[in-house]
Every structure is written in structure tokens, then in C-alpha cells.
PABAMAR-675855 format. One record per residue: residue in three letters; x, y, z of N, C-alpha, C in turn. Coordinates in steps of 0.1 Angstrom, whole numbers, plus 5000, padded with zeros to 4 digits. Example, Ala and Ser with C-alpha at 12.3 -4.5 7.8 and 13.67 -1.06 7.14 Angstrom:
BEGIN
ALA513249435078512349555078513249675078 SER512849785071513749895071512950005079 
REM end
This chain:
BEGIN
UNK961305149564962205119554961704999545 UNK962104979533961504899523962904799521 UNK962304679521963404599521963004529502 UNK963604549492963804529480964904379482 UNK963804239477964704129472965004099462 UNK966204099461967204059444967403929443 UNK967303819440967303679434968803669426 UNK970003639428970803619422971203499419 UNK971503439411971903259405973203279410 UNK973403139414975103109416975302989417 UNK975102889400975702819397974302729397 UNK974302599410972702619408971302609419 UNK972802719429971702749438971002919441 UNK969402929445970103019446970103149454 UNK970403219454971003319466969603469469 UNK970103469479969003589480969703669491 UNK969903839482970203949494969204049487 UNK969204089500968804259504969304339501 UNK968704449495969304579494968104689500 UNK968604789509967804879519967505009506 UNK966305029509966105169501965405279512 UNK965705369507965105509515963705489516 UNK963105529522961405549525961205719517 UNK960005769518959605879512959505979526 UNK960105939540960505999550961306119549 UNK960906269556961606319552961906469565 UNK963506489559963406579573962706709565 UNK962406789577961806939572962307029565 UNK961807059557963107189546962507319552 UNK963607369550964107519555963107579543 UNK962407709550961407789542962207889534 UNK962108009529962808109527963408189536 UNK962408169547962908229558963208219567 UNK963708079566964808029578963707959585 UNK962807919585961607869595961607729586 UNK961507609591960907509589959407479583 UNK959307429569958007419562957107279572 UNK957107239582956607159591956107279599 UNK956907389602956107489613955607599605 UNK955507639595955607769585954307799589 UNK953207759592952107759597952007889608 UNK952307849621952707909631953507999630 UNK953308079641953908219645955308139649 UNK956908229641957708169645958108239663 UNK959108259666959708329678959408479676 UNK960008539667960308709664958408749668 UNK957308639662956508749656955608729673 UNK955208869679954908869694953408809687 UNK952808749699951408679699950708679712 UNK949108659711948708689725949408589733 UNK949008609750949308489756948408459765 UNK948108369770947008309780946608169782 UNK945508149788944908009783943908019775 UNK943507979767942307949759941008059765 UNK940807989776939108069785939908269781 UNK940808239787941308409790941408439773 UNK942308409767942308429751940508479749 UNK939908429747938408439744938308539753 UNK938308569764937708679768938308829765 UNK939608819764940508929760940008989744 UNK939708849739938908899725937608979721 UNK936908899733936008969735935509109739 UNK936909119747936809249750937509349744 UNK938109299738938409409724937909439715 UNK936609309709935209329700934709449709 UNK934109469722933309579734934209739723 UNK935809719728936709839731936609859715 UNK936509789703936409839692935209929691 UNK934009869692932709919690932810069696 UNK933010059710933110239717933610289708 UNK935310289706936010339696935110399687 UNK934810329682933910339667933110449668 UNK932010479683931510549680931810689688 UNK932910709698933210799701934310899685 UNK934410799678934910899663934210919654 UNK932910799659931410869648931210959657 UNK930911039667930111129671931011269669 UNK932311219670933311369668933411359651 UNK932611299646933211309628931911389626 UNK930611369631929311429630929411569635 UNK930011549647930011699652930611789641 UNK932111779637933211859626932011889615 UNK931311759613930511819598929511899601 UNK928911889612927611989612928112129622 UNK928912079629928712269635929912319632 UNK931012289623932112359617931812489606 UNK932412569603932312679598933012649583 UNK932912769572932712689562934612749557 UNK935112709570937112759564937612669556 UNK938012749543938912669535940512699534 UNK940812609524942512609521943212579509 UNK943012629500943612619491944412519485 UNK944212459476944912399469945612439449 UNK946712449449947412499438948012379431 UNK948012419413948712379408950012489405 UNK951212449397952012539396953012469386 UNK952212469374953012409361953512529355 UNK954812489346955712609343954912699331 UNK955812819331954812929317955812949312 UNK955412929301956812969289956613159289 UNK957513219292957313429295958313389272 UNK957213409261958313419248958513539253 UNK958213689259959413779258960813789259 UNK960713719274961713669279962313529272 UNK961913429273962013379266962813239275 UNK962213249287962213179296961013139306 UNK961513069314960612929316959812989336 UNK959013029338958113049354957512959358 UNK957412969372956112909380954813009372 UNK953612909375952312979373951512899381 UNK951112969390950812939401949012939396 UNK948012819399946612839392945712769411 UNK945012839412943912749421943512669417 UNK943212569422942612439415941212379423 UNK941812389438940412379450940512439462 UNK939112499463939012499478938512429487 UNK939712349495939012229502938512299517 UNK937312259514936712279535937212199545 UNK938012259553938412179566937512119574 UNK936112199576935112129589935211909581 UNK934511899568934111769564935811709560 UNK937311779558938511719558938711679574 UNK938711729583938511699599938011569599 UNK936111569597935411489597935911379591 UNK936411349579936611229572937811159577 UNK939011189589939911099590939211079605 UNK938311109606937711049619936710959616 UNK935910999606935010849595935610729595 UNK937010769591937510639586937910539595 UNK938110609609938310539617937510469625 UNK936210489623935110509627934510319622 UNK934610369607934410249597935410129598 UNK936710169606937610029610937310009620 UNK936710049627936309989642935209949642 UNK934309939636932609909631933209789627 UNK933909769614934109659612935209559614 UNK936009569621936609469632935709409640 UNK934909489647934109429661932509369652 UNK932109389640931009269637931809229624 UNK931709239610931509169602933309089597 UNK933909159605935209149598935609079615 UNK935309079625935509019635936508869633 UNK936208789630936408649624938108679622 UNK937608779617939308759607940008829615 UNK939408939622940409019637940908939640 UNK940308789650940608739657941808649656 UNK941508599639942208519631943808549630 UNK943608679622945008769629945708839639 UNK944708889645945608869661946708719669 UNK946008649667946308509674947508479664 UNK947708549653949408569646949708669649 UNK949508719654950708869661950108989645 UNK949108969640949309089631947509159629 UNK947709269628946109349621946609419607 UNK946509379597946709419586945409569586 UNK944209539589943009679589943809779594 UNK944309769608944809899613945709979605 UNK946909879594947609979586947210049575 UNK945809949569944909989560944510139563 UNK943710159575943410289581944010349583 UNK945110319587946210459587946410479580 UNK947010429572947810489556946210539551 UNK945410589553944410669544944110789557 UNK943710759574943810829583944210919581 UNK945610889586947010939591947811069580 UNK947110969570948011029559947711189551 UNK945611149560945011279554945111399568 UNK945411339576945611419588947011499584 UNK948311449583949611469577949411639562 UNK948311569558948211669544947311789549 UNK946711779561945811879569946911969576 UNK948111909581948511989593949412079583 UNK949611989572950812049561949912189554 UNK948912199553948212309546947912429560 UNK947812369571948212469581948712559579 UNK950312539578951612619575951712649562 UNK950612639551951012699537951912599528 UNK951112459528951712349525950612359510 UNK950812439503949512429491949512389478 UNK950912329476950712289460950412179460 UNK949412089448948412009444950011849450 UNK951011879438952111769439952911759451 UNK953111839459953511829474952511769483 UNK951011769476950511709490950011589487 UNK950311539475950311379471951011319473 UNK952511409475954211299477953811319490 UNK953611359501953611339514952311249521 UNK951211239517950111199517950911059509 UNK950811029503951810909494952810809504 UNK954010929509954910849517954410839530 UNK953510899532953210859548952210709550 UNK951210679536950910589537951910489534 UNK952810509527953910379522954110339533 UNK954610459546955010399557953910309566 UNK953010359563952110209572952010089565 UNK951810119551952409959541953209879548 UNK954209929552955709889556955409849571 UNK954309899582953609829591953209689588 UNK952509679576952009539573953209459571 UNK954109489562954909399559956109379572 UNK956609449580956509399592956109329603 UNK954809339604953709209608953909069601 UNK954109109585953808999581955108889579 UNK956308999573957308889574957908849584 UNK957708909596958408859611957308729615 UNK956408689606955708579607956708409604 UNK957708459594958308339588960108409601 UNK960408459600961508469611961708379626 UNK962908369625962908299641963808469652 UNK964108519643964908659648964208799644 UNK963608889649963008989642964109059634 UNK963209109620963609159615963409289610 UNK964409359610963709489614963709609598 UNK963909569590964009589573962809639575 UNK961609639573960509689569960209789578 UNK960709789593960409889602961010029596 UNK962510009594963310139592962810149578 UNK962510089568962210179559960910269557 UNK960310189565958910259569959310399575 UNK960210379586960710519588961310659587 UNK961710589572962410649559961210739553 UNK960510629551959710669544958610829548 UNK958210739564957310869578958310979578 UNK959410959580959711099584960011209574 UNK960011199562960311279552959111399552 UNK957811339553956711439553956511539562 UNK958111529576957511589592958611699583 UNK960111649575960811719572960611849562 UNK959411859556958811919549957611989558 UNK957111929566956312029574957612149583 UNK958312069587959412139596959712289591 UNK960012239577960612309567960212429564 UNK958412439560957212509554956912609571 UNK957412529581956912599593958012689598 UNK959112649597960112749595960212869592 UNK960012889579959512959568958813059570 UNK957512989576956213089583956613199590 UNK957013059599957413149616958413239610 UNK959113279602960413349597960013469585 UNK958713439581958313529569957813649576 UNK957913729585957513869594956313829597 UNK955313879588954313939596953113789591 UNK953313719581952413619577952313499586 UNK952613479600952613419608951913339611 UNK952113159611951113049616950013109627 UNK948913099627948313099640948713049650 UNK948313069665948813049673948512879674 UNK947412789669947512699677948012599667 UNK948312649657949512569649950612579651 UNK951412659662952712639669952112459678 UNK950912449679950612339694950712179681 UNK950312209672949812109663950812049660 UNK951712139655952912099648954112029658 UNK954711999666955511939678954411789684 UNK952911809690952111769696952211639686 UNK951611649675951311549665952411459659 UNK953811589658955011499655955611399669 UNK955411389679955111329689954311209690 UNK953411219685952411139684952511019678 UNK952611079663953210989654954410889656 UNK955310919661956610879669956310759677 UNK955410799686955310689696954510559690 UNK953610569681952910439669954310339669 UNK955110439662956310319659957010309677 UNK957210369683957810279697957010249702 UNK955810149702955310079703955109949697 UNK955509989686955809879674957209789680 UNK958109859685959909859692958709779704 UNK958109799713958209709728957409589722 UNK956809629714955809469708957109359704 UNK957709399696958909279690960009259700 UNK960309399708961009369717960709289731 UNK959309299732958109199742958809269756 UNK958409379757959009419768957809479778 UNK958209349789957509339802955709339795 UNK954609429794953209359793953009359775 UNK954009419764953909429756954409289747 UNK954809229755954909059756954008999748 UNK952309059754950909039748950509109736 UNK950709029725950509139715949309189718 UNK947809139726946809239726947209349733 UNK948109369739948609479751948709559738 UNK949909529732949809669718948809689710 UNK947909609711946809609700945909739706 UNK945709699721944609839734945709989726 UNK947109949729947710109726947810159718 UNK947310089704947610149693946310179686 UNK945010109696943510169695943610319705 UNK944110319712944110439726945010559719 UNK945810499711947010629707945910689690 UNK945510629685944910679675943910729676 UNK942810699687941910819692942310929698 UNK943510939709944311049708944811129703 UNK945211049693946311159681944911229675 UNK943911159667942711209660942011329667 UNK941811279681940911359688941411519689 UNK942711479698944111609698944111729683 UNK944211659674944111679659942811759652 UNK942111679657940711729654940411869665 UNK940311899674939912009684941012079681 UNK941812049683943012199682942312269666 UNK942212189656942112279643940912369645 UNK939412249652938412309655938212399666 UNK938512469677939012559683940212659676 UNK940812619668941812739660940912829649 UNK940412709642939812779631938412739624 UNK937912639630936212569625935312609633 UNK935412679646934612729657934012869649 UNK932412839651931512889645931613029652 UNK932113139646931613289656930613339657 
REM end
């Protein structure tokens, strides 16, 4: 405290008081989000973080630098294989902008080809990509894994999915006769929104003392619209007589929507820290383990249904 002396005359002696002034002391202000700008730094309560001592922290890191690297190259070897001994099956892609009929004098679909995309190197590429986030987590981008982990968040993994996931989503949809050019950019589109919405879940449960779960459900607004549109197109199939899905796109379609599902409940035991998922690296191993799953699953069913060389 600063003590300020005032000199006052009184008469003709003379007087002297004090008057107290504030210091530049000060309590913590509230952030936007309810977290103290003293702690804003730190992971508040909501956002899960690893746990250990220091020695074990470093080695758990370490050993998730090892489990990235395999990763990496068990989806380089299945990305190489799709491109070199796949068969050269395509799938159609359509535009379908309207035709003015002057006889009629009314408005059609006109249905135009636009591409034939090869499945063997569309296979191969959401297994690349994953290939390329695991290469670079475990060397050059390591630093910053580790950086974000120890906040409860991997921003790369949503990166990868939302381009993965999203091309996988637009694969399984052309299965069932998912072919127009603007249908497979709105679903390919919202399925990446929904991993966006992964990040921002990571990131704003950073400033929370309560999880918050806004970015989760809209994310899942966003994910499930594209399964509702496959649902939809597979319906259809299965129901159009004789033009019938192949058989092992009855397995794709349920298997995958499954798959996808469990990404987000695992997202639910990470915030909800329930029993080893307490450790955010515990979810970090499941959500490396479920995406080589899903990929792998993904990858061989199509290549046994339809890229197997006769």
C-alpha cells in the first residue's frame, strides 16, 4: 500500500495526515470463459490431460512417437499395395444441371458424365493421408504432438480426418449409386465440418471449468446427415429389383457406420474420464487403433468386392 502525505496548515501549526491509496494489486479477472486470466494458460478441469509423473509422461510420449511411426507404415504399405495390384474399376461421377426441353417448354434433369474416378488409387489415397499424419507427428511435427497432448488436444488428427474420413464417406456413397458431382461435395463437406467441430471441442474445453459440449453435438449434426443419405441411396438399391448393391456393400455399409460412431464415444469417455480414459493418451492409442481399423476394414472389403485383380 502507498501511503500519500498531505501537509495541511492550521493556523500556525502544522498538521500532517494520511490518506491510503490502492496499490496496482490485483484480483484475477474472469476470462470469457469463466477461467481465471492468472490460469488461462493451463488446462482448466473439463479439458482431460495426460497423467503421471514427469519420467512416465516422457516415456508414454515416447512411446507413442514408436506407435505413430508403425502406424504410418502399416497404411504406407496398404496404400502401395491398393495402387499397384488394384484393377482399373471405376465410378462415375455426374453433373446434372437443368435443360430447358423449348417444345415443351419446361425445365429437366440432364444428366452429363464428368469423371471416371478409379477406386484402386481413391482406396489408396485416404490411406496416404494417414500415412503422412503419422510420419509427421512421430519426427518433424513431434515437438508440437507433444506440446498438445500435455493440453488434452491433437488438432492433426482432426486435420486428417476431415480429408480421410471424408474421402472414405464419398467412396462408400458411390458404392450404392451416390453419383452426382453436388451430392458428393455436400457430404464430403459436412463430414469434414464434423471433425472441424473435433478441434473446436479440444480447443474450447481448454478455457472451461465444466465441459462443454456445443461443438460435440453440432459436430454430430453435422456427421450424421451424410450416413442419412447413404441410408437413403441404399434403400433404394436394395429396393430397385434387379440393380442390386453387391454383396459386400451390404457388409460396408452398417460395419463403417459403426465405426464412425464409436470416434465420437470415445470422444464421451475422454471428457467424461471414465476409469483409464482419465489419460488423455489412453484416447489418443484408441483413436490411432480405431482409424487403422476403420481404414483397413474399408480398404479390403472394397478390394476383395471389387479391385481384386481376376
Amino acid at each position: 500500500m502507498d501511503n500519500t502525505v498531505h501537509r495541511l496548515k492550521t493556523g500556525d501549526n502544522n498538521v500532517t495526515k494520511s490518506r491510503t491509496t490502492p496499490t496496482n494489486s490485483k484480483t484475477p479477472r474472469k476470462s470469457s470463459g469463466g477461467v481465471s486470466s492468472a490460469t488461462a494458460g493451463a488446462p482448466a478441469a473439463a479439458a482431460t490431460t495426460p497423467t503421471g509423473t514427469p519420467a512416465e509422461m516422457e516415456k508414454k510420449f515416447a512411446g507413442l512417437r514408436r506407435f505413430n511411426l508403425i502406424m504410418g507404415f502399416l497404411h504406407l504399405v496398404q496404400g502401395i499395395f491398393m495402387i499397384v495390384v488394384s484393377n482399373d474399376t471405376t465410378y462415375p461421377i455426374f453433373t446434372n444441371y437443368l435443360n430447358f426441353d423449348v417444345a415443351s417448354r419446361s425445365l429437366s434433369p440432364n444428366p452429363q458424365l464428368l469423371y471416371e474416378l478409379r477406386f484402386g488409387p481413391a482406396v489408396a489415397a485416404f490411406l496416404l493421408i494417414s500415412a503422412i499424419a503419422h510420419f509427421y507427428l512421430a519426427t518433424v511435427g513431434y515437438e508440437r504432438y507433444v506440446k498438445n497432448l500435455k493440453q488434452g488436444m491433437n488438432p492433426i488428427r482432426f486435420y486428417e480426418y476431415a480429408l480421410s474420413s471424408s474421402l472414405m464417406i464419398v467412396l462408400i456413397g458411390m458404392l450404392i449409386g451416390l453419383w452426382d458431382l453436388g451430392a458428393i461435395l455436400l457430404i464430403f463437406t459436412l463430414n469434414a465440418t464434423m471433425n472441424l467441430f473435433g478441434i473446436m471441442m479440444e480447443l474450447h474445453n481448454q478455457r472451461t471449468n465444466r465441459t462443454d459440449w456445443t461443438a460435440f453435438i453440432y459436430g454430430c449434426i453435422a456427421g450424421i446427415v451424410p450416413w442419412i443419405v447413404i441410408t437413403l441411396y441404399f434403400v433404394g438399391a436394395v429396393n430397385s429389383g434387379d440393380a442390386k448393391p453387391p454383396a459386400f456393400v451390404y457388409a460396408i455399409v452398417p460395419i463403417l457406420f459403426v465405426f464412425f460412431n464409436i470416434f465420437a464415444i470415445n470422444m464421451v469417455l475422454q471428457y467424461k474420464k471414465v476409469g483409464r480414459w482419465a489419460d488423455y493418451l489412453f484416447g489418443e492409442r484408441v483413436y490411432i487403433v480405431l482409424s487403422l481399423a476403420a481404414k483397413t476394414v474399408l480398404a479390403w472389403l472394397i478390394f476383395t468386392g471389387t479391385l481384386a485383380p481376376i
